[in-house]
C-alpha positions as CSV (number, residue, x, y, z in Angstrom):
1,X,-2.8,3.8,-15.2
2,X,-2.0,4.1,-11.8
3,X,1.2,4.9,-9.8
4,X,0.4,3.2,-6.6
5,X,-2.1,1.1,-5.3
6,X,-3.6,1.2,-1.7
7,X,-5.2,-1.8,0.2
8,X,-7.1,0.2,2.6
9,X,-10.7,0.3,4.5
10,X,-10.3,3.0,6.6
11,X,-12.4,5.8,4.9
12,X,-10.4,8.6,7.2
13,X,-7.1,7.1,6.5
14,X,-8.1,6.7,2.8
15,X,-9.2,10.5,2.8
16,X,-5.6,11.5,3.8
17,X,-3.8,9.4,1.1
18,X,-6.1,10.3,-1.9
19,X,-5.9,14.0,-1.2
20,X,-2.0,13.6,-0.4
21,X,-1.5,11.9,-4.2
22,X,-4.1,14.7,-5.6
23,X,-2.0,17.5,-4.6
24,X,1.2,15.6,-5.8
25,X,-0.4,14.5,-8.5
26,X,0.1,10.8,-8.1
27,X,-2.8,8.9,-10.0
28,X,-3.6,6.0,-6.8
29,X,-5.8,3.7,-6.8
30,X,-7.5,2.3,-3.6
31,X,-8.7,-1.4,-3.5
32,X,-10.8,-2.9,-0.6
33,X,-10.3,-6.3,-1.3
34,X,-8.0,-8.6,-2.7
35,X,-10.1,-9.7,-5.9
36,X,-9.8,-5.9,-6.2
37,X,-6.0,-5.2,-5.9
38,X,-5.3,-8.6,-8.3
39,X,-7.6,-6.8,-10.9
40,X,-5.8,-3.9,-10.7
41,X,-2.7,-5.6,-11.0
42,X,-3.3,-8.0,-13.7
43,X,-4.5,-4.5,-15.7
44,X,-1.2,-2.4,-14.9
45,X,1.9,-2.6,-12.9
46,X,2.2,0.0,-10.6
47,X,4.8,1.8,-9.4
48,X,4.3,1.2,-5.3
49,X,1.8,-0.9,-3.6
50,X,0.5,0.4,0.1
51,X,-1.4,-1.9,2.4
52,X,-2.6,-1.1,5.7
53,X,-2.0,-4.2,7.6
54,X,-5.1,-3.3,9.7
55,X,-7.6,-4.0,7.2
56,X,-10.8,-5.8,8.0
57,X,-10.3,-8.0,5.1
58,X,-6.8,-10.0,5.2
59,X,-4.2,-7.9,4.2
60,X,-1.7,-11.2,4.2
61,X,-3.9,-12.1,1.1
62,X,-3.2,-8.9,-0.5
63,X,0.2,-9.5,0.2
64,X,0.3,-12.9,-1.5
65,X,-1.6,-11.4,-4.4
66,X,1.1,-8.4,-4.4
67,X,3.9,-10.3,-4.2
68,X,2.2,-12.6,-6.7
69,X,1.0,-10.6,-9.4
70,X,3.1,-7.2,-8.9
71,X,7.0,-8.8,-8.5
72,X,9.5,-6.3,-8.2
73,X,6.8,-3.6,-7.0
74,X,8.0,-2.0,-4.1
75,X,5.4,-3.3,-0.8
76,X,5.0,-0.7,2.0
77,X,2.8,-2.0,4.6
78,X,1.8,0.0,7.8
79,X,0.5,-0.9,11.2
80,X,-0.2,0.3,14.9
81,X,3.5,1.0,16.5
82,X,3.2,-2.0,19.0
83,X,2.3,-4.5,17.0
84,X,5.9,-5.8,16.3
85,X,5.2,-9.4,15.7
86,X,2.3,-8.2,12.8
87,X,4.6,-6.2,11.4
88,X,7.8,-9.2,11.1
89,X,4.9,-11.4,9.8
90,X,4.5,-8.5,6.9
91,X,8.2,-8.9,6.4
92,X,8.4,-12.4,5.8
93,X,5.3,-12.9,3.6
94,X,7.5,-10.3,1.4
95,X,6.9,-6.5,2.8
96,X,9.9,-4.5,1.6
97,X,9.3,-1.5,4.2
98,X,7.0,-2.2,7.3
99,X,6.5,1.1,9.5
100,X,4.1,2.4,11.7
101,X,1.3,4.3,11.3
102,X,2.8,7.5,12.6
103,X,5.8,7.3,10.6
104,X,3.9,6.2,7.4
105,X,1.7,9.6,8.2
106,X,4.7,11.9,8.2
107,X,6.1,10.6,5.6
108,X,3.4,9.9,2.9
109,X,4.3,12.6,0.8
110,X,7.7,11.4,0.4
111,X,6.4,7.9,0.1
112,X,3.7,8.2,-2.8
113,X,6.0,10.7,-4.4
114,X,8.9,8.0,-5.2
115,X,5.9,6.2,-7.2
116,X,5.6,9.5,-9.1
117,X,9.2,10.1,-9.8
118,X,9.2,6.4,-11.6
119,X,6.6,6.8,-13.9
């Protein structure tokens, strides 16, 4: 079962996340579509859901499928710093933290480690 989920299709990116939950030993799950994140939502409930709102595949569809299928899941979403009206889209389809890239960077130990502190 995992802790957290991650909507993500940048391999380099995806790299630094599942060696940062390795070494904290958060079990994450990355999904590169959203037929990929609803079956791993409708097969356990995670504990935090990350989706990189640069994805080549919508990531406003895994955002209806998160806020869908994983309700009361906390929804981190992450972006380039200056694109503001992106990110208050994320916030209205139902992103509980949107941040940039550089901030979700620094602080993705912190992050994936509240999903390891729940389970």
């Amino acid at each position: 079962m995992a802790d957290a989920l991650a909507y993500l299709d940048d391999i380099f990116f995806q790299a630094k996340i599942t060696e940062t939950a390795r070494i904290l030993g958060v079990v994450l799950q990355i999904c590169a579509s959203p037929q990929a994140l609803a079956a791993e939502l409708a097969a356990n409930k995670p504990h935090l859901i990350i989706i990189d709102l640069n994805a080549h595949t919508n990531p406003f569809d895994a955002i209806a499928i998160a806020s869908k299928e994983g309700q009361g899941v906390p929804l981190i979403a992450f972006l380039s710093h200056v694109q503001t009206e992106l990110a208050e889209r994320a916030r209205a389809a139902g992103c509980a933290e949107v941040m940039p890239r550089s901030k979700f960077s620094r602080d993705l130990a912190t992050i994936l480690a509240r999903a390891k502190s729940q389970s």
